[in-house]
C-alpha positions in Angstrom: 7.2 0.4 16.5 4.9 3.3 17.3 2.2 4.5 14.7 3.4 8.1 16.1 6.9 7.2 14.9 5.7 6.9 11.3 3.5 10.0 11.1 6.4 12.1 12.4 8.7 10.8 9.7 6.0 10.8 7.0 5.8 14.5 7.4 9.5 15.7 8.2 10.1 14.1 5.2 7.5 14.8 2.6 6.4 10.8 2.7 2.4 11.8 4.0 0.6 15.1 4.8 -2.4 15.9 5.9 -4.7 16.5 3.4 -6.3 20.5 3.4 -4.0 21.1 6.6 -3.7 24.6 6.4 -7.3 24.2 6.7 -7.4 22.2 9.6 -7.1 18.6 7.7 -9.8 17.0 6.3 -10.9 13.4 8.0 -8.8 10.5 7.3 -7.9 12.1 4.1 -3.9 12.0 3.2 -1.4 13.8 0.6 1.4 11.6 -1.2 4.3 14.0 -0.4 7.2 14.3 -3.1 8.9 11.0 -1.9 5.5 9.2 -0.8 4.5 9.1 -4.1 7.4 7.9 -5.3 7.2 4.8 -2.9 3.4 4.1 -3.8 3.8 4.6 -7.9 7.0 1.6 -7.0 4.8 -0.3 -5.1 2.1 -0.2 -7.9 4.3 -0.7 -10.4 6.4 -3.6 -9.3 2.8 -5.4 -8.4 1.9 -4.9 -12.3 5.2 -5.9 -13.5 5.1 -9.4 -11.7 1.6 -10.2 -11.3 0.6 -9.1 -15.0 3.5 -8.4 -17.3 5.5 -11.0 -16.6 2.6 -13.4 -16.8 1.0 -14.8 -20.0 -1.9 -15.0 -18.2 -2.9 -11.8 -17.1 -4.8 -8.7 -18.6 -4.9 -5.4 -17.5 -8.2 -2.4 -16.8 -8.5 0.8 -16.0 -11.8 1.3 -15.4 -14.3 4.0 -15.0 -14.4 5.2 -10.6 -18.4 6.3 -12.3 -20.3 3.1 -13.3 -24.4 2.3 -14.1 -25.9 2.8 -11.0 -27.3 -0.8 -12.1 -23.6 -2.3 -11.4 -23.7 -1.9 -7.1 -27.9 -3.2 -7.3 -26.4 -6.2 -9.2 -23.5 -6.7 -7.0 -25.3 -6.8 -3.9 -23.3 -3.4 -2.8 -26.5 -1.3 -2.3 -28.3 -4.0 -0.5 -25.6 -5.5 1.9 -22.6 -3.0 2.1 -23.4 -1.5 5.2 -22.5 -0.9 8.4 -24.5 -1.1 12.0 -24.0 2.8 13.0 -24.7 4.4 16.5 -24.6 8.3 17.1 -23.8 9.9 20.4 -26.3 12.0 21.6 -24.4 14.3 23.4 -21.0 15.2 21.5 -22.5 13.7 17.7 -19.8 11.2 17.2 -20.3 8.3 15.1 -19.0 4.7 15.9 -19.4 1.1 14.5 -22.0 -0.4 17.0 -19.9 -4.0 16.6 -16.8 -1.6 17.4 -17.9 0.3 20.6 -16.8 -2.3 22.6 -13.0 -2.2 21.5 -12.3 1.3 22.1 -11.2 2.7 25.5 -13.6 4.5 27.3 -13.9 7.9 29.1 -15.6 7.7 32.5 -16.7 10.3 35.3 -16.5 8.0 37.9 -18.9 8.7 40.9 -16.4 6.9 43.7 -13.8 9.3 43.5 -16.2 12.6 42.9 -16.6 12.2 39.3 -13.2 12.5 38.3 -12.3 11.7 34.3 -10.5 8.4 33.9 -9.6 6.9 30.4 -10.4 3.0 30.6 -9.0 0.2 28.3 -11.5 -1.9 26.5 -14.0 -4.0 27.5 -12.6 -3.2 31.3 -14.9 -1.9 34.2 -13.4 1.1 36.3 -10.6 -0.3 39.1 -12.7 2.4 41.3 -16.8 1.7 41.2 -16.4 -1.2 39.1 -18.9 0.6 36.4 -18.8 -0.8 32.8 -19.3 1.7 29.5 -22.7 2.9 29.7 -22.6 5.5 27.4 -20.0 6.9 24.5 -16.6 6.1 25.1 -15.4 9.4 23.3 -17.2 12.0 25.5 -18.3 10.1 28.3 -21.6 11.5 28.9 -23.9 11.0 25.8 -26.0 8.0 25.3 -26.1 5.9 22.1 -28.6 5.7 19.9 -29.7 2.1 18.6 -28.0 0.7 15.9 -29.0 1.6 12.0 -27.3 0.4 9.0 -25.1 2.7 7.3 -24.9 2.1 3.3 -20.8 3.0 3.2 -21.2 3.9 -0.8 -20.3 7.4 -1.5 -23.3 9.1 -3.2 -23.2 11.9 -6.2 -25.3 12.4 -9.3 -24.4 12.5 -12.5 -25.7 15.3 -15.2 -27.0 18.9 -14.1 -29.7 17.9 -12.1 -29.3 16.5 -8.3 -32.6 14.4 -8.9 -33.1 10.7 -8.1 -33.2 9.1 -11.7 -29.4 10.8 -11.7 -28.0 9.5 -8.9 -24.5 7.4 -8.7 -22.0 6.4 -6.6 -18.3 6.5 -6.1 -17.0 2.8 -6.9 -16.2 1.3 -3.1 -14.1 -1.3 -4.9 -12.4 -1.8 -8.5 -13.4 -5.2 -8.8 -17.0 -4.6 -10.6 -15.4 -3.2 -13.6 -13.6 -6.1 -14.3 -16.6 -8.4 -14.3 -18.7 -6.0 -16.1 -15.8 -6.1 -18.8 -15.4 -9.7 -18.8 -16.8 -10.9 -22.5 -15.1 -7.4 -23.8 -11.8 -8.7 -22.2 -12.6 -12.2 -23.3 -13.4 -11.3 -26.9 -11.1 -9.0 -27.2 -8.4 -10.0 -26.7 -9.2 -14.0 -27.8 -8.3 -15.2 -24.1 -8.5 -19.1 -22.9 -9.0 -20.3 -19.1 -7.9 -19.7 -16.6 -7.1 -16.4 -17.4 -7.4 -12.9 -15.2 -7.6 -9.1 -15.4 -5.7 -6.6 -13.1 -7.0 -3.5 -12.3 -4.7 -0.4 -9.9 -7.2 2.3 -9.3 -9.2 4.3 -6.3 -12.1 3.2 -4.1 -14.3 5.0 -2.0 -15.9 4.3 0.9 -17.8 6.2 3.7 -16.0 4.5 6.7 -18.2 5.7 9.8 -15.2 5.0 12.1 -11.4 5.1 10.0 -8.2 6.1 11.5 -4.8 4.7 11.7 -3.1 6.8 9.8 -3.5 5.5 6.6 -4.9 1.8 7.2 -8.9 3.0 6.9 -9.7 5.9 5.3 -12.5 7.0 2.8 -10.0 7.6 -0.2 -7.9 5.2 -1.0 -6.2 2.6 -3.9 -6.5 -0.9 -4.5 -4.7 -3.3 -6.6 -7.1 -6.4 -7.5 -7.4 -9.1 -9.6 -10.2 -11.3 -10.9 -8.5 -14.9 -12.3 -11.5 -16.4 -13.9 -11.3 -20.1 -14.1 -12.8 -23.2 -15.7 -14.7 -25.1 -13.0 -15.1 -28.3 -14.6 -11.9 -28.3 -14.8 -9.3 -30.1 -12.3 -5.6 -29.5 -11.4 -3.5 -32.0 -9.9 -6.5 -34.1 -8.9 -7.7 -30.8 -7.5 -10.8 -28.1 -8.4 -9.5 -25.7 -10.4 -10.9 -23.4 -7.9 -9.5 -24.6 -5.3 -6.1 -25.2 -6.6 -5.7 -21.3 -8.0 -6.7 -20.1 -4.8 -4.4 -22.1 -3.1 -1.6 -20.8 -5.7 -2.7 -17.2 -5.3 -2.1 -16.8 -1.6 0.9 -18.5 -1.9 2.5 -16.2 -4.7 0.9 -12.8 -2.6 2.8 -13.8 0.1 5.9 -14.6 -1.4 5.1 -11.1 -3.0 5.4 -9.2 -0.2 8.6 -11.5 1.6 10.4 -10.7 -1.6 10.5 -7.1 -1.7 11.0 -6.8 2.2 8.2 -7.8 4.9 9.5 -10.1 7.4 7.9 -13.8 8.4 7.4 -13.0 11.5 5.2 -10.0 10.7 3.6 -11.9 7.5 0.5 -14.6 8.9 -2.4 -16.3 7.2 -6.0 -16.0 8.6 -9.0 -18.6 6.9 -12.4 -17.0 7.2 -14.6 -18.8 9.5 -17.5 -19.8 8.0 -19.6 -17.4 9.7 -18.0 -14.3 8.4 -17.7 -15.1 5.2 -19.2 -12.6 2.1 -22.6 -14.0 0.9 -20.2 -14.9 -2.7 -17.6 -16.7 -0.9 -16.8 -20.2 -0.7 -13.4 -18.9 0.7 -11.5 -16.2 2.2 -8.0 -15.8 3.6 -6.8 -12.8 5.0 -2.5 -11.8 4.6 -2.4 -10.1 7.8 0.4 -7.9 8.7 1.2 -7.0 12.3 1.0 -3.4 12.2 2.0 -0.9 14.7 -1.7 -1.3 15.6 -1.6 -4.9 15.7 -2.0 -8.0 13.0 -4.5 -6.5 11.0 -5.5 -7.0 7.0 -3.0 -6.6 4.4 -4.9 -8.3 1.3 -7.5 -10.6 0.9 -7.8 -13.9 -1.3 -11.2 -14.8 -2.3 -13.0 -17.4 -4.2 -16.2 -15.8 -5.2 -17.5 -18.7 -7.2 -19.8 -17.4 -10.4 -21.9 -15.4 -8.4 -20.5 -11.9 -9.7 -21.0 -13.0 -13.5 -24.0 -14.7 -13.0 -25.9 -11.4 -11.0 -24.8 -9.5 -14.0 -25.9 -11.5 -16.4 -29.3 -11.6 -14.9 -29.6 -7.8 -14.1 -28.1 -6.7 -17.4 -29.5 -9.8 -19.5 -26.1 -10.0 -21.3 -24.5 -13.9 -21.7 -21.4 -13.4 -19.4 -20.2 -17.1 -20.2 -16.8 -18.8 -22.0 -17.5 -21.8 -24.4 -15.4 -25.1 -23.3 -14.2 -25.7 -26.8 -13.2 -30.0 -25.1 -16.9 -30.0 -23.6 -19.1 -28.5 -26.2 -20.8 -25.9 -23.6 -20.8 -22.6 -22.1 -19.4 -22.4 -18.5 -19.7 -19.3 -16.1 -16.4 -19.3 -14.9 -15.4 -19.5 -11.0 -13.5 -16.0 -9.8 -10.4 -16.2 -7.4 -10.1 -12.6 -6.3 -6.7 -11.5 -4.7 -7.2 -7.8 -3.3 -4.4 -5.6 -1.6 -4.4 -1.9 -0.3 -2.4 0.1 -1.9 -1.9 2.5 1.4 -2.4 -0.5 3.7 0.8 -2.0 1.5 2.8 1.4 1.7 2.2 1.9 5.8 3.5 -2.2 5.7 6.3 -1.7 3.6 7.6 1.9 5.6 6.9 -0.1 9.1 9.0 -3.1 8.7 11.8 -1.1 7.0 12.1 1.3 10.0 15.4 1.1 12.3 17.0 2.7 14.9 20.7 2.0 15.1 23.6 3.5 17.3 26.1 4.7 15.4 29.5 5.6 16.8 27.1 7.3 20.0 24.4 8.6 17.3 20.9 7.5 16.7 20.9 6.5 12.9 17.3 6.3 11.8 17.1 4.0 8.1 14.4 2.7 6.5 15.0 -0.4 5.0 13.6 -0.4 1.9 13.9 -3.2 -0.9 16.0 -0.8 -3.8 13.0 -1.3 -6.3 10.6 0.3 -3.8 12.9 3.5 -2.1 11.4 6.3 -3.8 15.1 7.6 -4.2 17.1 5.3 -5.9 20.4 7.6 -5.7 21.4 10.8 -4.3 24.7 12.4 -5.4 26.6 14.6 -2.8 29.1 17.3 -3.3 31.7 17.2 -0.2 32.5 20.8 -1.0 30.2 23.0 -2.2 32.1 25.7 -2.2 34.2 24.1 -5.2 32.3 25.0 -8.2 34.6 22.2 -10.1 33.3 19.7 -7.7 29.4 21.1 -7.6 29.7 21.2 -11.3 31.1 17.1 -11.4 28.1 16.5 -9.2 25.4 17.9 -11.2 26.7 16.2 -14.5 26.9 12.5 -12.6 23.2 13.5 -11.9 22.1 14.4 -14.9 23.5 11.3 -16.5 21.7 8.8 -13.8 18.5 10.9 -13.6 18.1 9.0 -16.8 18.3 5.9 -15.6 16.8 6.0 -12.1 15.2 8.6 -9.7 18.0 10.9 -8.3 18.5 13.6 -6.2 21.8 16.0 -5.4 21.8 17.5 -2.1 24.8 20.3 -1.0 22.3 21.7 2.0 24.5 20.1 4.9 27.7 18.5 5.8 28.5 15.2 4.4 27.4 13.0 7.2 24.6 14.5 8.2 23.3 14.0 4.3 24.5 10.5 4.5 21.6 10.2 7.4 19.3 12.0 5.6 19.2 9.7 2.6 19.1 6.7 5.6 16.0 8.0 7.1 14.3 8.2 3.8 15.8 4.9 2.2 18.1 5.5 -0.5 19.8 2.5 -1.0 23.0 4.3 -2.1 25.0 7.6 -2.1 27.9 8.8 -4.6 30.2 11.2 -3.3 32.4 13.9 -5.0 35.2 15.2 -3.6 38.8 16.6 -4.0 40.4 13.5 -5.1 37.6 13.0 -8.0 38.7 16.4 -9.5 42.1 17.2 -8.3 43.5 20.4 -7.4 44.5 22.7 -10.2 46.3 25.2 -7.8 48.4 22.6 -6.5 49.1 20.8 -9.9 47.0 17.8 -8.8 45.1 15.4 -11.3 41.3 14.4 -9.8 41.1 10.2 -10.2 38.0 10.7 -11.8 36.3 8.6 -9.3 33.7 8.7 -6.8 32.4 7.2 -3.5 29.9 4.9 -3.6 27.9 4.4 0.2 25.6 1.5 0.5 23.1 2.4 2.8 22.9 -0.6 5.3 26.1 -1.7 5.7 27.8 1.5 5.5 30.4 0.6 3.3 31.9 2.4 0.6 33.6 2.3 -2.4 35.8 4.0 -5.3 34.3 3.8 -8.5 35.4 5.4 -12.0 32.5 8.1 -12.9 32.7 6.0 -16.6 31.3 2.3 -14.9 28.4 3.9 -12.6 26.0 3.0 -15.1 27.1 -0.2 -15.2 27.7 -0.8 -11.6 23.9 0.5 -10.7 22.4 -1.6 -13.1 24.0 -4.3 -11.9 22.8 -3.8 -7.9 18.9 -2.8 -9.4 19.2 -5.8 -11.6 19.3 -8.1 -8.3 23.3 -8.4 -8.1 24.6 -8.4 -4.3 26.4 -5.3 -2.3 29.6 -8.0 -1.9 29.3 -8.9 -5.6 29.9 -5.8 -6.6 32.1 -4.4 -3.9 34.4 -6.6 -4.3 35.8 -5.6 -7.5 36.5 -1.8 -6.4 38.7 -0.4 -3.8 37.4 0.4 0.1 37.4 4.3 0.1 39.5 5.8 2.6 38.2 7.5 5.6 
């Protein structure tokens, strides 16, 4: 799968744009298109419906992105969340000094009278053997030496851009939910373990993003903080250490249920090395992108240290009372973190095909029905016939609402059954003659439809009076052959 591939499609049809295009685009900056955010408000709201409503144990936030400049000292964000930057002199790009390495290089190599080459990373030329010297974008600037790069997003709040008024763009929602935790706990009278969910934007100034929309500066998470007891012990185990063995368990099942593949889904346990000053442990969901296996989500245990820094900056008491002990406990944090965007590209790359269909390309997209961003799309074979445009509109109207649908007369028949493939609609329902007869001729319409499920192909005839029914039964989690098999084949 080509990263190329995706961009195309997002664009053709309406899943990404560019963001300010007609401007020339603005820097790893992207639009939700019509059916793009369709796909991410599924994606976000199937995470909340398993991870928090269904569970007894789970809160929800929706914090402030502005927050007391006081929150990113306390956190450690203003102090440590940087990057090692180096500048080119020459052409003024900026790249990740521990990332220079791992981009290809452009060289003007000397042996062959300075023509340009392009030179995979960490390789020396094939011609003069050189290695990079200088900036692998231009070829001809030298770097500057590495300076750290605070990655927060700066603003001020109030009418004056002065110092005592500065604040920053939250670079992750987690803060919120510790800075709310005795208003959560009090509240709404909550026992450990319990946690709180938050879906909202971050901000960060990447110096080097790209990828489409794996790293960019704008982008959503969905977190959650599960605070736990840590006197406490579960099978013999930490609590700690038992939740966050649970949590990276149920994310992955997460993401397996509603469609990514094993063999793209793969753990990957922090080393001890390059773990986050908070952690006691971190594993890493990594996806194997069109880029490569890179970072889906991470699981962390971040101990007490986020309570505990608050509680000393603010000089609030950010402890629960152990009601069988007799004593206030800071609670231990097990933090599992995903990408919204990094979840969508995931989601759109595994569900991409390319079939052969009787000598055609047929491009589909795979996706689980409660994530397509089109749940239905009901097609007119003629649209010439007002009595069958105006049958088609009705059935529309009545499963518009129920799920998201869309009627489409702008083509023939087959060409909008491939059009619904490319962009995942799980099914199509099809009007034609035989649904509303012929008057001229004296012919009675059946009063049923075609129903096309969009990986197999097949069809069915349905009475317009049980396509409620029969939808709610495939989005409720009943099988194609389940329901199939209690309607004729249509013929044709």
């Amino acid at each position: 799968m080509n990263m190329d591939v995706l961009v195309s499609l997002s664009k053709r049809r309406g899943f990404v744009f560019q963001s300010s295009e007609i401007y020339g685009g603005t820097g790893s900056c992207w639009d939700y298109g019509p059916l793009g955010v369709e796909l991410k408000n599924n994606i976000k709201r199937v995470w909340w419906r398993d991870f928090v409503q269904t569970r007894s144990d789970m809160v929800g936030l929706d914090a402030s992105i502005l927050m007391h400049p006081t929150v990113w000292k306390a956190s450690g964000h203003l102090d440590h969340f940087t990057d090692p930057m180096v500048d080119c002199r020459e052409c003024k790009r900026r790249f990740r000094a521990d990332h220079v390495d791992a981009i290809s290089w452009t060289h003007y190599c000397p042996a062959t009278k300075g023509n340009k080459f392009t030179i995979p990373a960490g390789e020396p030329c094939g011609h003069c053997g050189q290695r990079r010297m200088l900036c692998p974008e231009c070829g001809k600037g030298e770097l500057t030496p590495p300076r750290q790069f605070n990655l927060m997003f700066k603003t001020f709040m109030g009418p004056v851009e002065e110092d005592a008024s500065v604040t920053y763009l939250r670079p992750e929602t987690a803060q919120a939910m510790f800075v709310n935790f005795d208003n959560v706990l009090q509240s709404m009278r909550l026992k450990l373990p319990f946690g709180i969910a938050q879906a909202g934007r971050s901000f960060r100034n990447e110096i080097t993003p790209g990828n489409f929309i794996f790293r960019t500066r704008e982008f959503e998470q969905m977190e959650i903080e599960y605070f736990v007891n840590p006197n406490d012990r579960v099978e013999g185990r930490p609590a700690d250490e038992y939740w966050h063995d649970r949590w990276i368990e149920d994310c992955v099942t997460w993401f397996r249920r509603y469609g990514l593949r094993d063999e793209n889904l793969r753990l990957r346990e922090h080393d001890r090395d390059e773990l986050a000053h908070y952690a006691k442990r971190t594993v890493d969901v990594e996806y194997n992108f069109p880029i490569g296996w890179s970072e889906l989500m991470g699981i962390a245990n971040r101990t007490d240290f986020d309570l505990k820094q608050h509680a000393k900056w603010s000089g609030k008491s950010l402890t629960y009372f152990d009601d069988e002990r007799k004593e206030h406990v800071v609670p231990y944090v097990v933090e599992p973190s995903a990408g919204v965007d990094r979840a969508f590209l995931a989601f759109m790359a595994d569900a991409y095909r390319e079939e052969e269909v009787r000598g055609e390309k047929r491009v589909l997209l795979r996706l689980h029905p409660e994530l397509a961003p089109l749940k239905i799309a009901v097609l007119p074979l003629l649209k010439k016939r007002d009595d069958i445009v105006r049958a088609a509109q009705t059935i529309r109207g009545d499963l518009a609402k129920h799920w998201r649908v869309v009627y489409d007369d702008t083509a023939a028949i087959g060409r909008l059954y491939r059009r619904q493939d490319e962009v995942g609609t799980p099914y199509c329902v099809t009007v034609d003659v035989q649904t509303v007869g012929d008057s001229e001729r004296g012919e009675a319409g059946d009063r049923r439809v075609t129903i096309r499920e969009r990986d197999s192909m097949e069809q069915i005839r349905v009475p317009i009076g049980e396509l409620t029914t029969v939808f709610r039964e495939l989005f409720d989690g009943a099988s194609w052959p389940q329901v199939a098999g209690r309607y004729p084949p249509a013929r044709g």
